[in-house]
BATIVEX-875391 format. One record per residue (C-alpha): residue number from 1; chain; residue in one letter; z negated, x, y negated. Coordinates in Angstrom, 2 decimals. Layout:
BEGIN
seq = NUM	mol = A	type = A	z = Z	x = X	y = Y;
...
END
This chain:
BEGIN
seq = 1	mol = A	type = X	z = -106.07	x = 65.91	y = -129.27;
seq = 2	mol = A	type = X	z = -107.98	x = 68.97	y = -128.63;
seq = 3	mol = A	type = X	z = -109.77	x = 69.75	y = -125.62;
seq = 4	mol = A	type = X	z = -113.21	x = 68.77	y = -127.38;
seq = 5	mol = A	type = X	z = -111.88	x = 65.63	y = -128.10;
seq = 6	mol = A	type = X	z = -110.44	x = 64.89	y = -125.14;
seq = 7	mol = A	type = X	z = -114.00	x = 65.95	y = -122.99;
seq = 8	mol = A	type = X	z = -115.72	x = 63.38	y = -125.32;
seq = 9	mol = A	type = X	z = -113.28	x = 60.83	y = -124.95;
seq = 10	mol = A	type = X	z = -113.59	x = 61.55	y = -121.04;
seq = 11	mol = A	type = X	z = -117.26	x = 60.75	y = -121.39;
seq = 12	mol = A	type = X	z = -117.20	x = 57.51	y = -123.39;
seq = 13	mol = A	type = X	z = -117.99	x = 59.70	y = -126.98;
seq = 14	mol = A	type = X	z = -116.15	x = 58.90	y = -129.83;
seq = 15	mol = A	type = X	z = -116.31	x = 61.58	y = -132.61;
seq = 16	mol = A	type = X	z = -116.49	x = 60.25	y = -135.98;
seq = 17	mol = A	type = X	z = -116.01	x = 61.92	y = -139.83;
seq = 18	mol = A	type = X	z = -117.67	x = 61.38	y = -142.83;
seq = 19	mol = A	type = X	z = -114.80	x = 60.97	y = -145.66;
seq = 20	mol = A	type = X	z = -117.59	x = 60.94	y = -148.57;
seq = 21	mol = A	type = X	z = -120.58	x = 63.26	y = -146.92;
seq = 22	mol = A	type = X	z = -121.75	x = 63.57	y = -150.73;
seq = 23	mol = A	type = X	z = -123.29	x = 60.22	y = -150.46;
seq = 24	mol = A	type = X	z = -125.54	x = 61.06	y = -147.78;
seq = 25	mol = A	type = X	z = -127.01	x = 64.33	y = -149.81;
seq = 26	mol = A	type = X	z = -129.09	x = 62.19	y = -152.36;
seq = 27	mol = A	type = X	z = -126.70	x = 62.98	y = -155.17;
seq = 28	mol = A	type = X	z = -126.22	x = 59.34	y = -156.07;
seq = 29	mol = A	type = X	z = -128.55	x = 57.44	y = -158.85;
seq = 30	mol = A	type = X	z = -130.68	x = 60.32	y = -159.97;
seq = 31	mol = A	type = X	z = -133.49	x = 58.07	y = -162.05;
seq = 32	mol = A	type = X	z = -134.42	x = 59.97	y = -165.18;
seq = 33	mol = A	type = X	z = -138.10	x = 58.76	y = -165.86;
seq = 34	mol = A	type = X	z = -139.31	x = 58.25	y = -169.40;
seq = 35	mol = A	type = X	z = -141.38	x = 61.55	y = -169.55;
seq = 36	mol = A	type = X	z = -138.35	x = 63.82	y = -169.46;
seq = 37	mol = A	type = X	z = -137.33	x = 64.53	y = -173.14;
seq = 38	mol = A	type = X	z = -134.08	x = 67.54	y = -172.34;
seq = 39	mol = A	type = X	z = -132.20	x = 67.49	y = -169.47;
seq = 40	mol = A	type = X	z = -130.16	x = 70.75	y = -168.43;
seq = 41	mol = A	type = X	z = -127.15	x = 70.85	y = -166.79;
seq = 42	mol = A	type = X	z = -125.95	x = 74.20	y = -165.15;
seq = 43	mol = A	type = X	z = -125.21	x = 75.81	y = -161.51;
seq = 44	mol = A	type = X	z = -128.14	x = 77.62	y = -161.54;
seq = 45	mol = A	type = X	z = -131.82	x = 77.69	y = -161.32;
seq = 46	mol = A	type = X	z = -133.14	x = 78.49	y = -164.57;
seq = 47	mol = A	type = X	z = -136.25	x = 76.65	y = -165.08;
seq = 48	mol = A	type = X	z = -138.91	x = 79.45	y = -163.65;
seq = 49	mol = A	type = X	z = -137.49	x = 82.00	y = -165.84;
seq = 50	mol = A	type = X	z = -139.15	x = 83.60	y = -168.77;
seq = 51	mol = A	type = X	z = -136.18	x = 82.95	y = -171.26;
seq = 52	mol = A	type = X	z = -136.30	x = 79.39	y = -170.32;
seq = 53	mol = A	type = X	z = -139.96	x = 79.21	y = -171.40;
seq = 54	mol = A	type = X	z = -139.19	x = 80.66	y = -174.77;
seq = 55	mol = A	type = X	z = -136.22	x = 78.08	y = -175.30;
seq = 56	mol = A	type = X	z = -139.05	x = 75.52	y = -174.24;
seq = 57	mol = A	type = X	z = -141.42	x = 76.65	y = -176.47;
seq = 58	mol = A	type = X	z = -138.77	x = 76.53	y = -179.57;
seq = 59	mol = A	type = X	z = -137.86	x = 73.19	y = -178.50;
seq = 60	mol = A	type = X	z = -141.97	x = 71.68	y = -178.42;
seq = 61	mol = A	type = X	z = -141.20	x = 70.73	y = -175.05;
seq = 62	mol = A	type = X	z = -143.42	x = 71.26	y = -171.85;
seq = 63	mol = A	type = X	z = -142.01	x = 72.06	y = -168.24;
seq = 64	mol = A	type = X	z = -142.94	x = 68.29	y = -167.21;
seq = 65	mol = A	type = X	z = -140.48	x = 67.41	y = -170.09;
seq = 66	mol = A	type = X	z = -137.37	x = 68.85	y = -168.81;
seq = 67	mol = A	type = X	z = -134.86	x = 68.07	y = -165.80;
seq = 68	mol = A	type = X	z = -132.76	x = 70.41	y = -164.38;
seq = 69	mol = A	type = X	z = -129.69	x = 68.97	y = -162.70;
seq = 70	mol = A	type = X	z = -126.21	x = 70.21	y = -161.58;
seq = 71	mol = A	type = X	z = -122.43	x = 68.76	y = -163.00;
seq = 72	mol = A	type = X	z = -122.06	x = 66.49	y = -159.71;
seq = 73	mol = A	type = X	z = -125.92	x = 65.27	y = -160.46;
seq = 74	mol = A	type = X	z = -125.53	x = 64.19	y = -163.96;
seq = 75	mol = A	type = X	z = -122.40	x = 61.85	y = -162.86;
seq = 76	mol = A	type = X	z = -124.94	x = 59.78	y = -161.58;
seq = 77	mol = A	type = X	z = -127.83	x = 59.61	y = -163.90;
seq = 78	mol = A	type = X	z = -129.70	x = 56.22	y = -165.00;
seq = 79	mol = A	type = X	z = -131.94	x = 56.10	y = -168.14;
seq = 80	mol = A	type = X	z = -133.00	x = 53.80	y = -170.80;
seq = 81	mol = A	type = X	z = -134.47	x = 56.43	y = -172.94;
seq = 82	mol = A	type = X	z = -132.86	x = 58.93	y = -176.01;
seq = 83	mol = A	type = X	z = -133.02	x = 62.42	y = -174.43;
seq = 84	mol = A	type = X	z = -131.39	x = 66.07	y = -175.33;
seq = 85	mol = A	type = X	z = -128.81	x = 67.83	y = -173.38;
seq = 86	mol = A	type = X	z = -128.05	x = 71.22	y = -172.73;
seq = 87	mol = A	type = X	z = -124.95	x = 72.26	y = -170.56;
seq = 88	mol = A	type = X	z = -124.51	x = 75.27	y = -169.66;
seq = 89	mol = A	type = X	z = -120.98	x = 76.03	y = -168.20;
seq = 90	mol = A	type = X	z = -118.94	x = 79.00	y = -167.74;
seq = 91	mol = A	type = X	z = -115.66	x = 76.88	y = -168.99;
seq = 92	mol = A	type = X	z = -115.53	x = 74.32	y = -172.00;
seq = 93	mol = A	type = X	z = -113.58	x = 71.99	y = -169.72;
seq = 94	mol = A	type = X	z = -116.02	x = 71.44	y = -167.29;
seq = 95	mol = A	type = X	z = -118.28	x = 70.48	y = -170.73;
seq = 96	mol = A	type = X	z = -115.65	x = 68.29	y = -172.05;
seq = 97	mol = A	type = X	z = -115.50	x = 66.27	y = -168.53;
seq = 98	mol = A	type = X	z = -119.46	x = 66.30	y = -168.48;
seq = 99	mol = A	type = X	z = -119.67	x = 64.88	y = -171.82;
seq = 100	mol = A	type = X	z = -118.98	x = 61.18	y = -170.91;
seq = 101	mol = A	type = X	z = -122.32	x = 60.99	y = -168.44;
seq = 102	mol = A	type = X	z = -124.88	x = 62.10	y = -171.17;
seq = 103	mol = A	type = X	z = -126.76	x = 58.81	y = -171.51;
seq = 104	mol = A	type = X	z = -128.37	x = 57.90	y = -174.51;
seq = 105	mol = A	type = X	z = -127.61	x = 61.56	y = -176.00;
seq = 106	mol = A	type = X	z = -129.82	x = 62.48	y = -178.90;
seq = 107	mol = A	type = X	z = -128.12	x = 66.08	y = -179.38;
seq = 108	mol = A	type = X	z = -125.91	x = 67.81	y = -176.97;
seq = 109	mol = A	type = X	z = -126.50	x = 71.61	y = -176.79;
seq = 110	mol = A	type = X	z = -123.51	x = 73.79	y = -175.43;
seq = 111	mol = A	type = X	z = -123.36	x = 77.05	y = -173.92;
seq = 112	mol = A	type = X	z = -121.66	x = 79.71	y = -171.73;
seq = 113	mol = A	type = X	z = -123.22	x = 79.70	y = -168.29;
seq = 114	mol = A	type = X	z = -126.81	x = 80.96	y = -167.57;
seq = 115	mol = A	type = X	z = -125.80	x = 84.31	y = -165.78;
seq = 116	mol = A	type = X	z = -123.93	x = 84.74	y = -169.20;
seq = 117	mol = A	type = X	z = -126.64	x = 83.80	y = -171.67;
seq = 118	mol = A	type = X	z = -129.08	x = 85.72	y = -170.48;
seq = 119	mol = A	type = X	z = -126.64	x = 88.83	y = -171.13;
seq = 120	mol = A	type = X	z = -124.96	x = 87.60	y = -174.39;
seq = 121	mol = A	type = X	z = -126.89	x = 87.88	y = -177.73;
seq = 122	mol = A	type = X	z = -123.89	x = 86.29	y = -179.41;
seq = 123	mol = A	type = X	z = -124.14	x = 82.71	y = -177.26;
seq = 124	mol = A	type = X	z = -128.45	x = 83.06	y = -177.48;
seq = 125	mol = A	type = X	z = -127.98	x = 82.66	y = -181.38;
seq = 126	mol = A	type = X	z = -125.29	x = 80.41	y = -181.06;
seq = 127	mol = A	type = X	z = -127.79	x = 78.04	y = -179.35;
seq = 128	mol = A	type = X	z = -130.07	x = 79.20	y = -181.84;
seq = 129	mol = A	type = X	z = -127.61	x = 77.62	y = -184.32;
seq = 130	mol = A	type = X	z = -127.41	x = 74.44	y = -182.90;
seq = 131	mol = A	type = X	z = -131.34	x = 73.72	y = -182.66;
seq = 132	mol = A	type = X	z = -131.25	x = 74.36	y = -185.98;
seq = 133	mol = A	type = X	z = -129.18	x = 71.76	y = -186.96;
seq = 134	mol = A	type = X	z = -131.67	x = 68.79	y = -186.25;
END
């Protein structure tokens, strides 16, 4: 016991730990209301950006009609409603492991990670591609 511990033990204080802190960060049942049509899952923030917007407007979507949410988000997901997916990972394992939580998937869109997309004309048409196969 270190000499912490053994202070608060001294006073009366027991020190406790958390063995599943996720829990208490709000990352479990993420309610997916009926409004939201495409649901993206990435790392990062990508939903004020211009390139975003343009996907959007290809898609006929508005901003209310998109979620963004991260891979440990999406494990967690309830829904009752046909919706679209688009991950965005850097690896197609962690898109393969994702693929089991999209609920009620009307299409599943696939891509590299945003930081990459943005960069890569290549993966922008390859997502171009897959729209266009509806």
């Amino acid at each position: 016991m270190d000499r912490r511990n053994l202070l608060l033990n001294e006073m009366g204080i027991t020190r406790w730990q958390l063995y599943r802190p996720e829990v208490l960060q709000g990352s479990v049942d993420v309610s997916v209301s009926e409004q939201v049509k495409f649901i993206v899952v990435t790392n990062d923030n990508l939903l004020s950006s211009p390139l975003f917007a343009d996907i959007r407007l290809a898609l006929e979507l508005k901003k209310e009609d998109c979620l963004c949410l991260n891979f440990d988000q999406i494990q967690h997901i309830t829904l009752q409603h046909s919706v679209r997916y688009w991950l965005l990972a850097e690896n197609a394992d962690e898109i393969d492991r994702t693929l089991p939580y999209c609920l009620n998937a009307e299409r599943v869109y696939r891509s590299v990670d945003w930081q990459q997309f943005q960069q890569n004309s290549q993966a922008k048409r390859e997502l171009w591609q897959q729209i266009q196969q509806i």
